[in-house]
C-alpha positions in Angstrom: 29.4 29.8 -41.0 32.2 31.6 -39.6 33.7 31.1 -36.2 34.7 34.6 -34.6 37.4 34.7 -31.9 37.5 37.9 -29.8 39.6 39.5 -26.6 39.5 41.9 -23.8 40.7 42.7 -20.8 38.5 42.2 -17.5 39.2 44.6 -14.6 41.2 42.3 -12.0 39.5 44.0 -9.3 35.8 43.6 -11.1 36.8 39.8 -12.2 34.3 37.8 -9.2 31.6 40.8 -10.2 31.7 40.2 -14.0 31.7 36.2 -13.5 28.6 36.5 -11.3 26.7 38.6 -14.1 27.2 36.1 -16.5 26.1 33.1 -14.7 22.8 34.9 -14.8 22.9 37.1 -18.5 19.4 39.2 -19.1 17.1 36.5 -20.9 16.1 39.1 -23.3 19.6 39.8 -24.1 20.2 36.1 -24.8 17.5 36.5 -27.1 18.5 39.6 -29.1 22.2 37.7 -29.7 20.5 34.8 -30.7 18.3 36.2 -33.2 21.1 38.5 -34.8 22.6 35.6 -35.7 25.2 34.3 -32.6 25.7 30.8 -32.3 27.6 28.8 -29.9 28.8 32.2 -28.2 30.8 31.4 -24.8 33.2 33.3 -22.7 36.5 32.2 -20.8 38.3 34.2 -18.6 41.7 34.4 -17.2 42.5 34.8 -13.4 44.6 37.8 -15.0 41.3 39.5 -16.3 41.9 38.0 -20.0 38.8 37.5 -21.4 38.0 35.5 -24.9 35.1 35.1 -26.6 34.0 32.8 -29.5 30.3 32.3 -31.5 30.0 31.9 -34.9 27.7 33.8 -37.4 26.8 33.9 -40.8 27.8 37.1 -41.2 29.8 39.0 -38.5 29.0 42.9 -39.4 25.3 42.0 -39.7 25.7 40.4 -36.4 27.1 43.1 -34.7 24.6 45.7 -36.6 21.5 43.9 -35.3 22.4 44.0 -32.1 23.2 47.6 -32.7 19.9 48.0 -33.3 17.8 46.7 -29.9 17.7 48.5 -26.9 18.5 45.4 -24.3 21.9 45.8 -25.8 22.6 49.4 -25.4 21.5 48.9 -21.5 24.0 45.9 -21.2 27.0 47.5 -23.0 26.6 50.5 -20.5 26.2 48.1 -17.3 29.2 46.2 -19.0 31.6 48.7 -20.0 33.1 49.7 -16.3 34.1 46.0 -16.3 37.0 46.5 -18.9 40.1 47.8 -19.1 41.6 50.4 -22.5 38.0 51.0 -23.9 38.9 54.6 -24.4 35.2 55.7 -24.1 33.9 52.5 -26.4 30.8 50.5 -25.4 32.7 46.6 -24.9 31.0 45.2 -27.9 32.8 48.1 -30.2 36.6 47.5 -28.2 36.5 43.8 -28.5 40.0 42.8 -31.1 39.0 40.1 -33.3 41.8 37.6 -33.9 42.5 35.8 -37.0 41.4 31.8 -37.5 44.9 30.2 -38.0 44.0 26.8 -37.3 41.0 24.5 -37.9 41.2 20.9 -37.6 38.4 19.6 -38.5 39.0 22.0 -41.8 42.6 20.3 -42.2 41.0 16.6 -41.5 38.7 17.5 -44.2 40.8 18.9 -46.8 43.2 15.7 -46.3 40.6 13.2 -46.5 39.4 14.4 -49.7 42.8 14.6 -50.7 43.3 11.1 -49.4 39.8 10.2 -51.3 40.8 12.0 -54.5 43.5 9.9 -54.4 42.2 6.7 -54.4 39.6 7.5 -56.4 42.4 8.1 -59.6 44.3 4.9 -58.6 41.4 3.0 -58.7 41.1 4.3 -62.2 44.6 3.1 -63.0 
């Protein structure tokens, strides 16, 4: 499953607004994101309006096209979108920058203990 990292930039002035809609998102919008496929999806924002996201999915462009395709997200982008800052016209969920994974540990803790195991396993044979 891949985990998808993603940023945007909060109004400062909308920041106490946008935290209060979250605390309470649409239950039928929790319900579209979880059946197109987002898992573990959470939100942390700066004081300074930063705002990153993370959930991971099977498959991210599938993700992002079923959501495309229910109505409960096409109202919440539009109540969304005043929130952010350099959209340029975009709904939110089309300006969002994906970052690049450049560290996993539990992928590096992994990849050394089967090193580690592999190993052992040819001194054993020795």
């Amino acid at each position: 499953m891949r985990r998808v990292c993603f940023v945007l930039r909060v109004r400062p002035d909308r920041l106490t607004e946008y935290r209060a809609r979250h605390a309470a998102v649409w239950p039928d919008m929790l319900a579209a994101l979880r059946a197109a496929g987002w898992h573990d999806y959470s939100l942390h924002l700066h004081t300074d309006g930063l705002l990153v996201g993370h959930f991971r999915t099977e498959d991210l462009a599938e993700s992002l096209a079923a959501m495309e395709r229910t109505e409960v997200n096409a109202r919440w982008q539009a109540e969304m979108a005043p929130f952010f800052e350099g959209l340029d016209g975009r709904r939110p969920d089309e300006g969002f920058t994906v970052l690049d994974e450049i560290f996993d540990l539990d992928a590096q803790l992994d990849a050394l203990d089967s090193t580690e195991r592999a190993s052992a396993s040819t001194q054993e044979l020795s």
